[in-house]
C-alpha positions in Angstrom: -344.5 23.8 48.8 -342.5 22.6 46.7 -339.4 19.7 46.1 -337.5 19.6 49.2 -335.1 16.7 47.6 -334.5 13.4 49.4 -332.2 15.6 51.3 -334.7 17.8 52.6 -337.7 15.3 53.1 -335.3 13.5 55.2 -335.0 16.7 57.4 -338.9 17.3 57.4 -339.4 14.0 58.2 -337.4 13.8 60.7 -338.3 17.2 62.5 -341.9 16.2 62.1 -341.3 13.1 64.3 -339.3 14.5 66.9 -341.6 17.2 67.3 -344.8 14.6 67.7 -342.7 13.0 70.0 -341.9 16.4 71.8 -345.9 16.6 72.3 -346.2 13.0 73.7 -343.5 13.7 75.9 -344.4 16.8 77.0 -347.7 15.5 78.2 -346.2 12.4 80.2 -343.8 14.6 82.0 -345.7 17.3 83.0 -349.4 16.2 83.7 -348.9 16.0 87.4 -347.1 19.6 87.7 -349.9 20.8 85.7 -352.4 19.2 87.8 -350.9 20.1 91.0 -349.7 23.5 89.9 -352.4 24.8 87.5 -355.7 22.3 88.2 -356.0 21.1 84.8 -353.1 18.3 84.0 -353.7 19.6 80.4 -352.3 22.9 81.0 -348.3 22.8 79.6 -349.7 20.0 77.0 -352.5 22.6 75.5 -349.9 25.4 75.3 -347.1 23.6 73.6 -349.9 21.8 70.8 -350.6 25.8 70.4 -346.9 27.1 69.9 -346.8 23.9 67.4 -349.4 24.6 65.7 -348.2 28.1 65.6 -344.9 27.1 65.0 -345.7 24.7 61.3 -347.5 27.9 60.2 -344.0 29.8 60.5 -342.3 27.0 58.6 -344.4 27.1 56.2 -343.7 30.8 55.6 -340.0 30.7 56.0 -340.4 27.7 53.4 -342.0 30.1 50.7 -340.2 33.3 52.2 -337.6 35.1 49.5 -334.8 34.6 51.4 -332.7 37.5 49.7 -335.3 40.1 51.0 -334.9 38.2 54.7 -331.3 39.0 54.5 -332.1 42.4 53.7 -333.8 42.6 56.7 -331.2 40.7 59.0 -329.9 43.5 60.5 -333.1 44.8 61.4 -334.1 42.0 62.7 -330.7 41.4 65.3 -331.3 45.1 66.1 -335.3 44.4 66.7 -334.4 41.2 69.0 -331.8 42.9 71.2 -333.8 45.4 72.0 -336.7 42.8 73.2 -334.2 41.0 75.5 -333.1 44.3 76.5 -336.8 44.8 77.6 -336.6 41.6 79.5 -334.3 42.9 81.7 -337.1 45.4 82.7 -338.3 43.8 86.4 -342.7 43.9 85.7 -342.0 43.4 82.1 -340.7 40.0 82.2 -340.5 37.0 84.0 -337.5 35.7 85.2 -335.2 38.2 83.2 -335.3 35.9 80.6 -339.4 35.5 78.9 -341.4 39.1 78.3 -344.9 38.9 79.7 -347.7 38.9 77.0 -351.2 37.9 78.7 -351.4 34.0 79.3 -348.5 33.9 76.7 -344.5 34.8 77.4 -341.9 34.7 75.1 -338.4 34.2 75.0 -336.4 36.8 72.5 -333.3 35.5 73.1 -334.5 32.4 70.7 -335.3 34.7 68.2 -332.1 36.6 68.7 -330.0 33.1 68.1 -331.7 33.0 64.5 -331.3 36.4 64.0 -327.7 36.6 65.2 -327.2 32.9 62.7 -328.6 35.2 59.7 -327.0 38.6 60.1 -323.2 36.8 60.7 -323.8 34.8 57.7 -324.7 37.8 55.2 -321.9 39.5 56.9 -319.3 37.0 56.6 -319.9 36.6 53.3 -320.0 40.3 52.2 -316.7 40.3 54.2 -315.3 37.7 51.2 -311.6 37.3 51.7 -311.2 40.1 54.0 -312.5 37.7 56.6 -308.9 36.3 57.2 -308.0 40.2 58.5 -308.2 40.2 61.9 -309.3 43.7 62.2 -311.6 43.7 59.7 -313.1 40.0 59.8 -312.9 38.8 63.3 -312.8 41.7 65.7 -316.4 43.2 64.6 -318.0 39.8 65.0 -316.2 40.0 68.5 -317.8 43.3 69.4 -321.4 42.4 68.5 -321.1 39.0 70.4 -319.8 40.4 73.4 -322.3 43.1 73.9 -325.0 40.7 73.5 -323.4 38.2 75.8 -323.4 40.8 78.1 -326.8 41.2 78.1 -327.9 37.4 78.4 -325.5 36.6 81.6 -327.4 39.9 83.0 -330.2 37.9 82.6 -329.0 35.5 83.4 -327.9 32.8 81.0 -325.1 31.4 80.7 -325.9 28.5 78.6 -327.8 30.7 75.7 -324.3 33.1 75.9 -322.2 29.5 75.4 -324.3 28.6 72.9 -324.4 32.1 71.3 -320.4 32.5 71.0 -320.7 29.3 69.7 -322.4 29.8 66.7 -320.4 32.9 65.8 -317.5 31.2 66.4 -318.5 27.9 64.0 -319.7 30.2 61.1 -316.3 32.4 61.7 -314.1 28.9 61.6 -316.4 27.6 58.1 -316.6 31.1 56.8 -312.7 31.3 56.3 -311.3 32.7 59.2 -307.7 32.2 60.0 -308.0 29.2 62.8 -304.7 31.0 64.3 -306.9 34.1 64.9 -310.4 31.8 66.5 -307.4 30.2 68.5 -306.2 33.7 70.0 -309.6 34.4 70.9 -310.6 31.1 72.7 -307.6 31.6 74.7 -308.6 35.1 75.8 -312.2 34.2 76.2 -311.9 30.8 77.8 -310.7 32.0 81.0 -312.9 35.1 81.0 -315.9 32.9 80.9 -314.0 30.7 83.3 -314.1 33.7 85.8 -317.8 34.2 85.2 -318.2 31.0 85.6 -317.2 30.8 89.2 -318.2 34.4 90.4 -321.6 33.5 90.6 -322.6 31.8 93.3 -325.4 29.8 91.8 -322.7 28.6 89.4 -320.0 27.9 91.7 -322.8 25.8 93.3 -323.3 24.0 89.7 -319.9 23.0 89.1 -319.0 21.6 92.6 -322.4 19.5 92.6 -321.0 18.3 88.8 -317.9 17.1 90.2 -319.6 15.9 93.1 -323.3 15.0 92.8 -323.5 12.6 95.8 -322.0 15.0 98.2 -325.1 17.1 98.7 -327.8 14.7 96.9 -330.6 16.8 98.8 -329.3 20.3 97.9 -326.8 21.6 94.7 -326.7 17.4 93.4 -330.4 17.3 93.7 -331.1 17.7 90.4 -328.2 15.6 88.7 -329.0 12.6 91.0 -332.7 12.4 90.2 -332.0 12.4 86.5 -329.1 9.8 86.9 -331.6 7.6 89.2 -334.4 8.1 86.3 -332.0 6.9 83.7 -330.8 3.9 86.0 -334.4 2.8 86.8 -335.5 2.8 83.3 -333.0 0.3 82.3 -333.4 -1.1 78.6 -337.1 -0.7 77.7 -337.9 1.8 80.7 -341.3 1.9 82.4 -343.5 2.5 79.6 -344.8 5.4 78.4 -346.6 6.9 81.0 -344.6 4.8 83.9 -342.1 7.5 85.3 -341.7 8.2 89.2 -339.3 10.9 89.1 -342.1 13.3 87.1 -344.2 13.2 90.4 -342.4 16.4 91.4 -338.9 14.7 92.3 -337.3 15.8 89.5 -337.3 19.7 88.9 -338.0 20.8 85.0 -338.9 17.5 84.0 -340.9 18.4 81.5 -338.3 21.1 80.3 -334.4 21.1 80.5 -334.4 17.6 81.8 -336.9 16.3 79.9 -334.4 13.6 78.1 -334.1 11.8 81.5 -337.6 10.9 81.9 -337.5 9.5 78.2 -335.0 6.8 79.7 -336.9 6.5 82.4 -340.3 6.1 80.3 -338.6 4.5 77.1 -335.1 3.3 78.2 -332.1 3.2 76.5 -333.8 2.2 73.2 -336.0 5.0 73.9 -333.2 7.6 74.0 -331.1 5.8 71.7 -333.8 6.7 69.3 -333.9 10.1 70.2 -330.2 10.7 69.4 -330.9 8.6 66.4 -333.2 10.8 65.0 -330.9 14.0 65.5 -328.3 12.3 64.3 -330.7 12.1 60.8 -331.6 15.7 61.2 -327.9 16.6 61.3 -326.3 14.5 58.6 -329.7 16.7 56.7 -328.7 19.7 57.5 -325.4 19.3 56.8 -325.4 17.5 53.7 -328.1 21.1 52.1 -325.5 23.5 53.6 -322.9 21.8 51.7 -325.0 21.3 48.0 -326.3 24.5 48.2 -323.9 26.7 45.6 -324.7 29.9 47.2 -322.2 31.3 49.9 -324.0 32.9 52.0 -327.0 30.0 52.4 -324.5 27.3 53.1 -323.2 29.7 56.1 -327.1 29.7 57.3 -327.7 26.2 57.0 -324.6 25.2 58.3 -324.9 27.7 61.5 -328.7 26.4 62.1 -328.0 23.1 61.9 -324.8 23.7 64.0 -327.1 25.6 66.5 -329.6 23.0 66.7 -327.0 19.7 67.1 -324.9 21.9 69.5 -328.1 22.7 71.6 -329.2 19.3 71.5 -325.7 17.4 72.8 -325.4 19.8 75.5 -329.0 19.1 77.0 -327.6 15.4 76.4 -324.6 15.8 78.3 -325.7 17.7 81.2 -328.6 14.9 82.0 -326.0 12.6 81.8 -324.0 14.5 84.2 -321.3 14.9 81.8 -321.3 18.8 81.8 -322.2 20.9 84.2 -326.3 21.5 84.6 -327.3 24.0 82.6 -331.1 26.0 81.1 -330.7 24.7 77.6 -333.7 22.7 76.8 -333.6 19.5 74.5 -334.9 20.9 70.6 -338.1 20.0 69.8 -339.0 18.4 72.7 -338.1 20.3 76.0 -341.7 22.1 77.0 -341.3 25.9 75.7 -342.7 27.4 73.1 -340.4 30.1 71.9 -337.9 27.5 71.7 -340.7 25.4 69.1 -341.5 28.3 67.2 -338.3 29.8 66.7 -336.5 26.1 66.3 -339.6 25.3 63.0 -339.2 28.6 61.9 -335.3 27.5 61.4 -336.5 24.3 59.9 -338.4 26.6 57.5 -335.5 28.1 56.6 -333.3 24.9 55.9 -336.2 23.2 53.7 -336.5 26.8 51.9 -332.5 26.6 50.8 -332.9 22.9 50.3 -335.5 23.5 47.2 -333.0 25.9 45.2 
């Protein structure tokens, strides 16, 4: 496929381990919910081998891919993926608002629609040039497109995906050349407008007062933060062993998914999710490092905004085990349980390795 680099071996490397990992963690966490939930404690282990297996094949493709035709195309393909999340609003099309129903299978566009959105605000920004220090011209389009797409994921809802999604535009906005006086005007409007969202839904509301207060109401809105806090605190050091966790026999909700990361300290202990962090922190310093030797404009904004993306994702699903934000329905790249998220996430990977051999 090609010479990645050191650079970019580094980065294969490193997503091939975390994704093994994401397999043998998958397994450990969710064997009893697939046992008691499906009858076969192979179930959620079988599917995610499958949307890895599926998920290599698309980085291979993205490696070989022509990436200027794919950026023909990124348009197209933002237009194609809000329309699919649009369908998952449709109640009998979708479950939860959020995954579209496709036989035994579901997927998630809004994972696709976070590469997509990564690929179109690149090529834009950079056909933009200097014209992206213009407020009117630079920053308030990107503004439009993000909001009415945010608006569609907290109908879903999802907060977390919009967070992550305003994010992203924002980062490639702020490394693109944007005047940091006009990024400051909008946090300040925006801040407080996802402040009020924040805190008119109920189930959020609920969120943020168990975040502040998690042994108030252990049983009901803390539930979830105090089991993963009591399986980091009972894994100690070394943790249980692989294998050895309590709090996956159905104590703590998603373990296998969002909150996978606290049954690694419970398994693996600190070590165990000092390793983890360790091994993003490689991917990262990777991703970075080809988004800033790459000489082309325009693939330095995408491999900057995927590895952003990625990173970002990744330290909030940290945080919020660690009850340091709010809980949230980001899952942990790589490893959380979910195939859209695999695919989509290789397919990304594709893309880095793909810049990394020019």
């Amino acid at each position: 496929m090609g010479d990645f680099g050191r650079t970019g071996y580094y980065l294969l490397i490193s997503s091939f381990l975390l994704t093994v990992f994401g397999i043998i963690m998958v397994y450990s966490s969710s064997w009893i919910y697939s046992d008691y939930y499906y009858g076969n404690s192979y179930s959620l282990l079988l599917k995610q081998i499958v949307a890895a297996a599926i998920g290599l094949g698309v980085m291979a493709f993205f490696i070989r891919v022509d990436l200027t035709r794919l950026l023909d195309y990124s348009g197209h393909l933002l237009v194609i993926f809000i329309f699919l999340t649009l369908v998952s609003l449709i109640p009998g099309l979708s479950t939860g608002g959020r995954w579209i129903d496709l036989g035994p299978l579901s997927f998630q566009p809004t994972e696709g629609l976070k590469f997509a959105l990564i690929l179109w605000t690149s090529l834009a920004i950079d056909d933009l040039g200097s014209r992206i220090k213009d407020f009117g011209q630079g920053v308030a389009p990107f503004i439009l497109v993000v909001g009415f797409i945010s608006l569609l994921t907290l109908l879903q809802p999802d907060f977390s995906m919009t967070v992550l999604l305003i994010s992203a535009v924002g980062f490639l906005l702020f490394v693109g050349g944007a005047r940091i006086v006009d990024l400051g005007k909008v946090i300040l409007l925006g801040l407080p407008l996802l402040g009020g969202l924040l805190v008119l839904e109920p189930y959020r509301l609920r969120r943020l007062i168990s975040f502040f207060g998690p042994g108030n109401d252990q049983l009901g809105t803390g539930y979830q933060l105090t089991q993963s806090l009591i399986a980091f605190g009972s894994g100690g050091v070394v943790g249980k062993g692989l294998g050895g966790s309590v709090e996956k026999f159905l104590y703590l909700p998603a373990g296998y998914n969002d909150f996978i990361y606290a049954i690694v300290g419970e398994e693996l202990g600190f070590i165990g999710t000092l390793l983890v962090v360790g091994l993003f922190v490689v991917w990262g310093v990777a991703g970075f490092k080809i988004a800033l030797d790459t000489e082309s404009e325009v693939l330095s904004l995408i491999a900057a905004g995927i590895t952003f993306v990625i990173c970002f994702q990744a330290l909030l699903n940290f945080s919020v085990t660690l009850g340091l934000l709010p809980v949230t329905g980001l899952t942990l790249p790589f490893i959380s349980y979910g195939g859209s998220s695999l695919i989509v996430t290789l397919a990304m990977v594709g893309t880095l390795l793909n810049i990394a051999r020019r």
